[in-house]
C-alpha positions in Angstrom: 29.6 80.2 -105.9 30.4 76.6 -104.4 28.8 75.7 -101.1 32.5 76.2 -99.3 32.8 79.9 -100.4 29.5 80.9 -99.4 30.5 79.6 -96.0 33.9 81.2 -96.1 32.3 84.4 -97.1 32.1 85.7 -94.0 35.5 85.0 -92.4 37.2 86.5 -95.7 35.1 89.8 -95.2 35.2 90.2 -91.7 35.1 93.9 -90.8 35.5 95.5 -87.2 32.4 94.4 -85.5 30.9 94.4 -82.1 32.7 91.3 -81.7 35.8 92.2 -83.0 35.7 94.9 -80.8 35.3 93.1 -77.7 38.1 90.6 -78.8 39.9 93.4 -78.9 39.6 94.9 -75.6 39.6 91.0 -73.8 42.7 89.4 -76.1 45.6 90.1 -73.4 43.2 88.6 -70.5 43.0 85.7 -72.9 46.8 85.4 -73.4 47.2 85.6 -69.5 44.5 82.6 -68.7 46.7 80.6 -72.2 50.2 81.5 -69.9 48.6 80.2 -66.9 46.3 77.2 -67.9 47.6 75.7 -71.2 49.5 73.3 -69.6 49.6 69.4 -69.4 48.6 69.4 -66.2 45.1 71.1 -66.5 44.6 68.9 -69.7 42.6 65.8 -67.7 40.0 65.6 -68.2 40.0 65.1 -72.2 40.6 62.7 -74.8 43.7 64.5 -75.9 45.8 62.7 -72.6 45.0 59.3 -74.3 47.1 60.1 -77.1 50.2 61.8 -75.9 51.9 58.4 -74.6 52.3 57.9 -78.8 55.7 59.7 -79.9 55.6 58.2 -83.2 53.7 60.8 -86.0 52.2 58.3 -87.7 51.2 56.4 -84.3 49.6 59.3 -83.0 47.6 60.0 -85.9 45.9 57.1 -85.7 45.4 57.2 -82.2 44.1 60.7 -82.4 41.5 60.1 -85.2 39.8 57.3 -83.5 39.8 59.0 -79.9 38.6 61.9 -82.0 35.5 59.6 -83.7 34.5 59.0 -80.3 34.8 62.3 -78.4 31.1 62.7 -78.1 29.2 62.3 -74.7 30.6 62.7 -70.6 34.0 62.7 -71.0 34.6 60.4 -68.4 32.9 57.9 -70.6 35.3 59.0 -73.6 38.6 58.2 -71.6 37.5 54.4 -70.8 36.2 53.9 -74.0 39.2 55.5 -75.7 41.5 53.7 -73.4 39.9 50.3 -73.9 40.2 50.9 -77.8 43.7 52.2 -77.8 44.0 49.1 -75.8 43.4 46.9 -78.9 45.6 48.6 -81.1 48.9 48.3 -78.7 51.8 50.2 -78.7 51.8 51.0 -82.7 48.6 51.8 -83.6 49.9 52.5 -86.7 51.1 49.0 -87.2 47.7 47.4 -86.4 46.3 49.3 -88.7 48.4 48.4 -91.7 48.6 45.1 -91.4 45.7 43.0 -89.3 43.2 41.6 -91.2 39.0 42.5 -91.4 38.2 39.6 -89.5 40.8 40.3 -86.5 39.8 43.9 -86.4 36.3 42.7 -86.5 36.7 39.7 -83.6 39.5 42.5 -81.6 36.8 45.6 -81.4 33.5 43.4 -81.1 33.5 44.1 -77.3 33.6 47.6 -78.1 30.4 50.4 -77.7 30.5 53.7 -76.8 26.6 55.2 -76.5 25.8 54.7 -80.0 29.1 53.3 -81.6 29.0 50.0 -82.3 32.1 47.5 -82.4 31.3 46.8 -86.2 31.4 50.9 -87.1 34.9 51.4 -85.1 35.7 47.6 -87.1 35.3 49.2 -90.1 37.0 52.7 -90.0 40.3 51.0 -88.8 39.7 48.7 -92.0 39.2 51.5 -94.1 42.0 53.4 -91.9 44.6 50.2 -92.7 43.8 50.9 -96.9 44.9 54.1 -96.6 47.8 53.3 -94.8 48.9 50.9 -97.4 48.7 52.8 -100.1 49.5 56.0 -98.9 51.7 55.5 -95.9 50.0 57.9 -93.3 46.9 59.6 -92.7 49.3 63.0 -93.4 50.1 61.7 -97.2 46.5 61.6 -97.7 45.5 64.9 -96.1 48.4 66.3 -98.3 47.1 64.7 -101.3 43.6 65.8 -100.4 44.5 69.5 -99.8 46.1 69.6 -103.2 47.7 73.0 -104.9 43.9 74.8 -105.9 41.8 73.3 -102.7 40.7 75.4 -100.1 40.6 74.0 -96.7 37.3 72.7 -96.4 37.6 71.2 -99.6 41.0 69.6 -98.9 39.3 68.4 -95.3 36.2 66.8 -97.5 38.2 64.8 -99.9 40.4 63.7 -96.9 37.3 62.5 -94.9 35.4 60.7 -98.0 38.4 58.9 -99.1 39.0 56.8 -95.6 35.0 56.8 -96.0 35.2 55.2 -99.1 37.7 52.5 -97.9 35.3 51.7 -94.8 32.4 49.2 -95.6 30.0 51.2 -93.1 30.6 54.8 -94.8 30.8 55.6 -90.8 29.3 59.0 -91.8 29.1 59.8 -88.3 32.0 58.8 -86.7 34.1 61.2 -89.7 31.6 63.8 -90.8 32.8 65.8 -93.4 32.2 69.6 -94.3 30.5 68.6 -97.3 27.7 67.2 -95.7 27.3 70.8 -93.6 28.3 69.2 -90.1 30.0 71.1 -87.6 32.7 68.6 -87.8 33.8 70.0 -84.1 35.6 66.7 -83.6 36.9 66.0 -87.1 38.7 69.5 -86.1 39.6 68.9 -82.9 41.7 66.0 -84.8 43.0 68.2 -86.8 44.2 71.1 -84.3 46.0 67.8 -82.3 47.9 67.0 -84.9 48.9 70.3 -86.7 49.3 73.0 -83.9 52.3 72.2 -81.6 52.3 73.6 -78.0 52.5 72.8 -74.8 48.8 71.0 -75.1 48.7 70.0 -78.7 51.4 67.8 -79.2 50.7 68.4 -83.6 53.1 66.7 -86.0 51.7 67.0 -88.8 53.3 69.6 -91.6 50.5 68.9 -94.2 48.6 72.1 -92.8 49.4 74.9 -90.6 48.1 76.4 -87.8 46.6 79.5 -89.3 44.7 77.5 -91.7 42.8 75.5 -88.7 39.1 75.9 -87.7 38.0 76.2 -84.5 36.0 72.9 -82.7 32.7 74.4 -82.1 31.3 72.7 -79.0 29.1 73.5 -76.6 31.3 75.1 -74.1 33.1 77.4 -77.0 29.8 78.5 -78.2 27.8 79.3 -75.1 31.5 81.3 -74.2 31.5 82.8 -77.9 28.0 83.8 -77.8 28.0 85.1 -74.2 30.7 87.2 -75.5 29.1 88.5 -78.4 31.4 86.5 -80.4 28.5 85.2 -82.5 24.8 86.0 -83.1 24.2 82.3 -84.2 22.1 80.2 -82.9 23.1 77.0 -83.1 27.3 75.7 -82.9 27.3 74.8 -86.6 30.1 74.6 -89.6 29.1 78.4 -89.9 29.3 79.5 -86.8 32.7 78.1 -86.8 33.9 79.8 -89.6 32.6 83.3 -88.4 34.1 82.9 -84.7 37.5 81.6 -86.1 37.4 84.6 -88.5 37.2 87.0 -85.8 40.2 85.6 -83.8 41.9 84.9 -87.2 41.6 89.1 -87.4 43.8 89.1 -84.6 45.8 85.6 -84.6 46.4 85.3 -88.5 48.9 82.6 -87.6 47.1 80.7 -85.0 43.2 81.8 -84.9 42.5 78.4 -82.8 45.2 79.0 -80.0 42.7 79.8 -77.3 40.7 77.1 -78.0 42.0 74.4 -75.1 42.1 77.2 -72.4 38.8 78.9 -73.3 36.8 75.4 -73.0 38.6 74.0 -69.8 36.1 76.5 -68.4 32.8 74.2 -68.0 34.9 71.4 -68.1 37.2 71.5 -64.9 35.5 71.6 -61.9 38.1 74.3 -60.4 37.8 76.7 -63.2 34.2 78.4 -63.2 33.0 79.3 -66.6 30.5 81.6 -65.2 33.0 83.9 -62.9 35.3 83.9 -66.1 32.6 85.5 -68.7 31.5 87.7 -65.6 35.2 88.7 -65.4 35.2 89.2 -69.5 32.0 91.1 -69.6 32.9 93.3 -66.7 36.4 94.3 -68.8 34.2 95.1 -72.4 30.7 96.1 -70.3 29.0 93.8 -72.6 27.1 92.3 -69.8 23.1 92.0 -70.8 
């Protein structure tokens, strides 16, 4: 059994347990705080607002992969950084991309550090980026290359990932993890919920995948929620522990398991929303309080 199976075990044999059951009994106060809150005017502040200003599919993918690379850290830090790198690429990503050359990109983005990311890491993911481009077209010809007819979606996701790798002289193994190396990949699936899923938050765009096929990003604030809620037993918010919680909801959302996802984690984030008086509220409704 391949490494991607034993992982998807789980979410393929998920039976009605304890946390099922409290999804259950919690889902329609979950679809009120989605009516009320998943709006573009609770999105700030998060990396997703630096990309919606790109109408353009294959301008927005770009834009959302890098913003995505670097969506580790404060979040105000994020938004200047992403801002000041989007900054570079003008008003086609896309077209910077394609067609400037590794020792533009290199002078362009040598400025350019966010914590731990250099200039010279970004440098060379848009290089390896701009190959795919021209050979491909857009990043959403690759993933639908990569996904195949006989891959499932992990798979698909880790041949999309190591081929830009590949094509990037630094490997930039962090920046674009991939399932295969067992990361969490929360933000290599936060790119991919932008650009597939189409709401009123996620602007998607992408027809290469759908929604129901999606994985939840597994930060901080969605586990400490998921595991306050009995969601998940796990300990740590890993590439399991994503699979298991987006099974559950994928129980009861077959179409769109991650659709909660932007609502649930604006709790923690926004100051005005209180993540504790919302799991008090959800644990008064199931009694699952400890």
């Amino acid at each position: 059994m391949s490494f991607f199976n034993v992982v998807l075990q789980g979410d393929q044999n998920m039976e009605e347990s304890s946390g099922l059951r409290v999804l259950r009994c919690i889902l329609p106060y979950f679809e009120n705080v989605y009516a009320r809150y998943n709006r573009r005017e609770f999105v700030s502040p998060d990396p997703l607002e630096t990309i919606y200003p790109f109408l353009r599919i294959e301008d927005r993918e770009v834009a959302a992969l890098l913003v995505s690379c670097i969506a580790y850290g404060r979040v105000a830090m994020i938004l200047r950084n992403a801002r000041r790198l989007l900054g570079v690429l003008g008003h086609s990503p896309a077209e910077y991309v394609r067609n400037a050359s590794p020792s533009v990109v290199e002078r362009e983005t040598s400025f350019f550090r966010h914590r731990f990311t250099t200039g010279s890491e970004i440098a060379s993911l848009i290089c390896g980026m701009g190959s795919i481009l021209r050979e491909y077209g857009t990043l959403e010809e690759l993933f639908a290359y990569s996904m195949g007819k006989n891959k499932n979606f992990l798979e698909g996701v880790s041949i999309f990932v190591e081929k830009i790798r590949k094509r990037s002289p630094a490997g930039n193994s962090f920046l674009l993890p991939s399932p295969r190396d067992g990361s969490a990949c929360k933000r290599l699936f936060l790119f991919l919920k932008w650009m597939v899923r189409r709401d009123d938050v996620d602007p998607g765009g992408w027809k290469a995948a759908h929604p129901r096929d999606l994985l939840l990003p597994m930060d901080v604030h969605m586990f400490r929620i998921c595991s306050s809620l009995g969601f998940t037993d796990r300990k740590h918010p890993d590439l399991r522990t994503s699979v298991e919680v987006t099974g559950l909801f994928r129980m009861l959302l077959p179409e769109d398991p991650t659709k909660y996802d932007f609502v649930l984690t604006r709790f923690g984030i926004r100051k005005d929303l209180s993540e504790n008086s919302f799991l008090e509220f959800c644990q008064e409704k199931t009694n699952t309080k400890k």
